[in-house]
C-alpha positions in Angstrom: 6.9 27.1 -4.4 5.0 25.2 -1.4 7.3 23.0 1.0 4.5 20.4 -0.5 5.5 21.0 -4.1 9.3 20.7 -2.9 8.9 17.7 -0.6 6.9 16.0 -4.0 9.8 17.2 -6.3 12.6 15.6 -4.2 10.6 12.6 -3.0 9.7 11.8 -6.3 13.7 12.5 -7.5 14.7 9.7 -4.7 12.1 7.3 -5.5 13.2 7.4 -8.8 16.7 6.6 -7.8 15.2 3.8 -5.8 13.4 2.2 -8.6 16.5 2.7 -11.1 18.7 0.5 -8.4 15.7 -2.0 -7.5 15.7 -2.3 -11.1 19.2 -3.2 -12.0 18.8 -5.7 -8.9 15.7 -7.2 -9.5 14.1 -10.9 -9.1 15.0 -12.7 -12.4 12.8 -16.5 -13.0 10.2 -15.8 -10.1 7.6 -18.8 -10.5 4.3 -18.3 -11.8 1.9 -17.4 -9.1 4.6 -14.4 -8.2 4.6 -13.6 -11.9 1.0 -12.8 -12.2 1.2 -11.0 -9.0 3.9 -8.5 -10.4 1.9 -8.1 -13.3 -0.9 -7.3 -11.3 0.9 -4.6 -9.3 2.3 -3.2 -12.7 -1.1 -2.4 -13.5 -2.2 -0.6 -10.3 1.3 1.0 -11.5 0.4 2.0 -14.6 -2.8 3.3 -13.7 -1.9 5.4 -11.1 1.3 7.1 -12.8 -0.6 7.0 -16.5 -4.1 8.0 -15.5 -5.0 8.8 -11.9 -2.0 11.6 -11.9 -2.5 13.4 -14.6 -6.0 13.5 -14.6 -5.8 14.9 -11.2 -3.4 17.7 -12.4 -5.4 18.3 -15.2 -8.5 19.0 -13.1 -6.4 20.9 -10.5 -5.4 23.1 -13.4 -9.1 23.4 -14.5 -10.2 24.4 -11.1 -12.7 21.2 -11.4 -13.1 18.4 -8.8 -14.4 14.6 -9.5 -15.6 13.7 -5.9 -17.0 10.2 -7.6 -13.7 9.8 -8.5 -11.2 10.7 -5.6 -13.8 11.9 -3.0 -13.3 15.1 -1.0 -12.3 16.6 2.2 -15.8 16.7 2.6 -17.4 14.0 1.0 -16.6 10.0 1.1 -17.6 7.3 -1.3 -15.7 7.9 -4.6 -14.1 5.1 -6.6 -10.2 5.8 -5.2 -12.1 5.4 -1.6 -13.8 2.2 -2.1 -10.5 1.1 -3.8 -8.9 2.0 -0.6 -11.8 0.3 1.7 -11.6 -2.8 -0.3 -7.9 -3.2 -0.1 -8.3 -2.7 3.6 -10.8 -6.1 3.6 -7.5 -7.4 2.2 -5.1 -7.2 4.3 -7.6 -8.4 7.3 -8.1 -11.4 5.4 -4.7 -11.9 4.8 -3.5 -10.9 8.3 -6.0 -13.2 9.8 -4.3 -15.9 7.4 -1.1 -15.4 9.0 -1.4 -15.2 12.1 -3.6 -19.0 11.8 -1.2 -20.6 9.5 2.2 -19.6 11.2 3.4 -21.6 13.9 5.5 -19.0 16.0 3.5 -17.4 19.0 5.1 -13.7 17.9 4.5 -14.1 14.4 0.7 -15.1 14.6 0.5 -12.3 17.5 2.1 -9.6 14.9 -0.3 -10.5 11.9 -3.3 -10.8 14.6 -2.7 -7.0 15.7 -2.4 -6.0 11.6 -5.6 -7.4 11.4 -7.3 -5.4 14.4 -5.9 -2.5 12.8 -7.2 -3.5 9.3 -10.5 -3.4 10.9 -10.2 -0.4 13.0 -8.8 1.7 9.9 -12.0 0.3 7.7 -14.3 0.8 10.4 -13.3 4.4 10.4 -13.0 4.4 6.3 -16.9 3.2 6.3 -17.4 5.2 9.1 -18.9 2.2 11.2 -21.1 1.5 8.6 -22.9 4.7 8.0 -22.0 4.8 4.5 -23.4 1.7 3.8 -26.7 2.3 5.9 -26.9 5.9 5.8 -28.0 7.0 8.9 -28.0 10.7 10.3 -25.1 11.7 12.5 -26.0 13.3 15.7 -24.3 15.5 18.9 -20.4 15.9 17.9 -20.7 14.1 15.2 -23.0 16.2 13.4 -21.7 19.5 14.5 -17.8 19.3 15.1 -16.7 16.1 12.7 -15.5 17.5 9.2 -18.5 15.1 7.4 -20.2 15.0 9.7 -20.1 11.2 10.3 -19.8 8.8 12.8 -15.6 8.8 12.7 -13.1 9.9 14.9 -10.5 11.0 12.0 -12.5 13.5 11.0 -12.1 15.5 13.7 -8.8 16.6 13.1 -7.8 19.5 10.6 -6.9 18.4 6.9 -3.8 20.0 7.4 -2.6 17.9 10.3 -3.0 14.8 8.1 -0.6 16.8 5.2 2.5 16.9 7.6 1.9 13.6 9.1 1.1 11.9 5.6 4.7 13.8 4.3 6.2 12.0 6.6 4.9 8.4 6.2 5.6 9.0 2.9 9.3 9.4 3.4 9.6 6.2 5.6 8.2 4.4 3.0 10.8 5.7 0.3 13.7 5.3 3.2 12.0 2.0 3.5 11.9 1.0 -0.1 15.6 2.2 0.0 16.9 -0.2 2.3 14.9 -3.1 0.6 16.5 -2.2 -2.9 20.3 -1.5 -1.7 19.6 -4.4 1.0 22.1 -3.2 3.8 24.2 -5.9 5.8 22.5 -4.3 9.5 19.4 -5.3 7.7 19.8 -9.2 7.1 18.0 -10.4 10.1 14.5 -8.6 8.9 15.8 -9.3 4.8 15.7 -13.1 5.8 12.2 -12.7 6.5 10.1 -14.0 3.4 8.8 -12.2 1.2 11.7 -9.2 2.1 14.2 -12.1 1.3 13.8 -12.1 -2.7 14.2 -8.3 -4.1 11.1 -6.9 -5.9 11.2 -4.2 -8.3 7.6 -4.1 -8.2 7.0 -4.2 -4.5 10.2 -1.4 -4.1 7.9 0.8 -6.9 4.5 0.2 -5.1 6.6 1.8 -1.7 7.7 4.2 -3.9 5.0 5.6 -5.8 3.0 5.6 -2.3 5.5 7.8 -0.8 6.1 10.4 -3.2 2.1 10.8 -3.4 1.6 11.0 0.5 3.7 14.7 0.0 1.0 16.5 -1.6 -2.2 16.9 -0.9 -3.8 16.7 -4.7 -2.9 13.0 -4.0 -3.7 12.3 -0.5 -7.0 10.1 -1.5 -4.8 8.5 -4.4 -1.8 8.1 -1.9 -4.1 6.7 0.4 -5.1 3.7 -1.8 -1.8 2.9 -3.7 -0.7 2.7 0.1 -2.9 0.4 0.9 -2.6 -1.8 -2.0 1.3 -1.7 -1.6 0.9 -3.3 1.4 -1.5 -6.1 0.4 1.1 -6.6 -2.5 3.6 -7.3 0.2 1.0 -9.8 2.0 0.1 -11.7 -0.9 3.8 -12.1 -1.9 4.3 -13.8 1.7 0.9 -16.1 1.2 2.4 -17.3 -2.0 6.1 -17.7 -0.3 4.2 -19.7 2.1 3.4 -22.4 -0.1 5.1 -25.6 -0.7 7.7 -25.2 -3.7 7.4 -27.3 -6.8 10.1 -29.8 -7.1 11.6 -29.9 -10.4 11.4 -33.8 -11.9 14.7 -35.2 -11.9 16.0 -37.2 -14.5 16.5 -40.9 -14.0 19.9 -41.8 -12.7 21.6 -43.9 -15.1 22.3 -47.7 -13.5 25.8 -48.3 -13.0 27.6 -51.3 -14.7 29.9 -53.6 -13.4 
């Protein structure tokens, strides 16, 4: 058995421990707007575990590939890509959001810097916008990049990304971990909305991104649920952001002398 198989097999067993406890301590009566969110990560749940997975096991078994689908080492474009590409507009927006709405100099310079990197990382997913304009790649680019496109990640072995993916994916279970069993050394950041109301679908989305990141069958898959995760967690702290609803009190009955 590869260390990937292994590293899946026990990622997967503590994840699944994660999302048993995030369960039993989950967010009961969450308004409305947080309600359809969940629901909306549920799906991205359901398709990942009850149809991007097996499919790509079945096909691994087959000794097929669907590049439209998940793309390849080398090729770029297929659905899980632009999934991944699209969720990556996401989180600039959202970023960009932040760091205009909130009125602390650190916070707005965090959320600033997430944005950067959200366009950096699509930049290099697009590959500065030869996939949408198709140009030729020339000089290193043509003869030493892996797609021969106008990146820089590309230039680095497959299997460099496998060991550093494995272990991204483990921070994020360790991560969703400590968000589920909420440790007293971790109040100050658990204060923090949205990380102050527990989440059994944001612990899940962690989850199901970290035990993916360990093989590379999943890497393009891993790569978008990732993504998505993290937008989950975004959206969750635009909708925490807004004004709560007041509940309409009853009249107070007039006293008598």
């Amino acid at each position: 058995m590869s260390w990937m198989a292994m590293s899946t097999g026990l990622a997967g067993l503590c994840g699944l421990g994660v999302c048993v406890h995030a369960w039993q301590v989950r967010e009961r009566g969450a308004d409305p707007a947080r309600a359809a969110l969940s629901r909306v990560g549920i799906g991205v749940l359901l398709v990942t575990w009850g149809a991007l997975v097996p499919v790509t096991l079945f096909l691994w078994r087959q000794g097929l590939a669907a590049p439209w689908l998940f793309g390849a080492e080398t090729y770029d474009g297929g659905v899980v890509e632009t999934v991944t590409a699209v969720g990556l507009i996401l989180i600039v927006l959202l970023a960009a959001r932040e760091a205009v709405v909130s009125r602390n100099a650190l916070k707005s310079g965090f959320w600033a810097l997430v944005a950067l990197f959200g366009i950096l990382a699509f930049g290099e997913e697009a590959s500065w916008g030869q996939h949408i304009f198709h140009w030729t790649s020339t000089g290193a680019f043509a003869s030493e990049n892996l797609q021969a496109e106008t990146n820089l990640h590309n230039f680095l072995s497959p299997r460099l990304y496998d060991i550093a993916y494995a272990a991204v994916g483990w921070g994020l279970v360790v991560a969703a971990g400590l968000l589920s069993l909420r440790p007293r050394w971790l109040a100050p950041l658990l204060h923090q909305p949205p990380l102050d109301r527990p989440s059994v679908v944001r612990i899940a989305l962690l989850v199901s991104a970290g035990v993916l990141l360990q093989h590379e069958l999943f890497e393009e898959m891993a790569e978008a649920v990732t993504i998505l995760a993290f937008v989950f967690i975004q959206a969750e702290l635009a909708l925490t952001g807004r004004a709560p609803v007041r509940a309409i009190q009853p009249p107070t009955p007039a006293l008598h002398a």
